[in-house]
C-alpha positions as CSV (number, residue, x, y, z in Angstrom):
1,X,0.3,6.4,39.7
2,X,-1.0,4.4,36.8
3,X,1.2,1.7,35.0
4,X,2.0,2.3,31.2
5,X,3.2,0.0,28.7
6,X,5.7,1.0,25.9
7,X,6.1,-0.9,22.3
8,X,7.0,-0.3,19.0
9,X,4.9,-0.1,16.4
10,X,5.2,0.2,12.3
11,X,1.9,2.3,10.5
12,X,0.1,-0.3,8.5
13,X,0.2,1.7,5.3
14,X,3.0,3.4,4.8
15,X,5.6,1.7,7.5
16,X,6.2,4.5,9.4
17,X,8.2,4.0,13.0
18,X,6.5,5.0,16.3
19,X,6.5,4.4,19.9
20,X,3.3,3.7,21.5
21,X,2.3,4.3,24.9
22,X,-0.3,2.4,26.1
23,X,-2.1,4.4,29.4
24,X,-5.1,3.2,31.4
25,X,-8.1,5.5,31.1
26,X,-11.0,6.5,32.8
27,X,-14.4,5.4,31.9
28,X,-15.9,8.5,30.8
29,X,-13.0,9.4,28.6
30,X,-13.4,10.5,25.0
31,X,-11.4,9.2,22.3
32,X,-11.0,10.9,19.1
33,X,-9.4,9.5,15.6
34,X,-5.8,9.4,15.7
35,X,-4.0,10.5,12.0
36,X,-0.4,9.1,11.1
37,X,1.5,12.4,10.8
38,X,3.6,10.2,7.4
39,X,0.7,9.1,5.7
40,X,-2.7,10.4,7.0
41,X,-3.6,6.8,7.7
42,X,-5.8,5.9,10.3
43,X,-4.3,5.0,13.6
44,X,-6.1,3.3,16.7
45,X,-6.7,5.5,19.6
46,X,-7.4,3.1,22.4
47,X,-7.2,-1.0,22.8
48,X,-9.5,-2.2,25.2
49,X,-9.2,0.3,28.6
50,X,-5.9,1.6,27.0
51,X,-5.9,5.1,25.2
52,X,-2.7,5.0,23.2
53,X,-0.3,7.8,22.6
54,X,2.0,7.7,19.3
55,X,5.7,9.2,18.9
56,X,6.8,9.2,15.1
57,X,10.3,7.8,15.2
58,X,11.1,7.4,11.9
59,X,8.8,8.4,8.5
60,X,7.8,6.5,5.8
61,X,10.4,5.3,3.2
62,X,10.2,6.7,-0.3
63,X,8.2,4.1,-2.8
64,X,6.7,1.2,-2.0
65,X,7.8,-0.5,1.4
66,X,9.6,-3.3,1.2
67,X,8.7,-6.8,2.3
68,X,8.8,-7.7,5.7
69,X,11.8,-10.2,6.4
70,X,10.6,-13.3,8.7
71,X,12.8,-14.2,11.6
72,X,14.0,-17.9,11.4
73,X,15.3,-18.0,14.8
């Protein structure tokens, strides 16, 4: 059974909340543009051997998304 590796992940353009499954593939396997069902944005479908799955947790806020807080520790 292949490993898999589970993060969190916020879209780039409109802040949506997903989980991301990262899952090795095979060589030969196709990988075809992933949408980001809040905003339409362009998504990445693999990251290096990895073909990654998405699962919308949360949609985009209404307006513009607010500024990212830093952590101080």
């Amino acid at each position: 059974m292949q490993k898999s590796q589970v993060s969190r992940f916020n879209c780039p353009n409109c802040d949506a909340s997903y989980m991301v499954v990262q899952v090795q593939a095979a060589p030969s396997t196709f990988y075809r543009q992933i949408m980001c069902r809040s905003c339409d944005g362009p998504l990445e479908a693999q990251k290096g051997r990895f073909i990654l799955k998405y699962f919308l947790l949360e949609e985009r806020r209404k307006g513009p998304a607010e500024p990212r807080r830093k952590y101080l520790g």
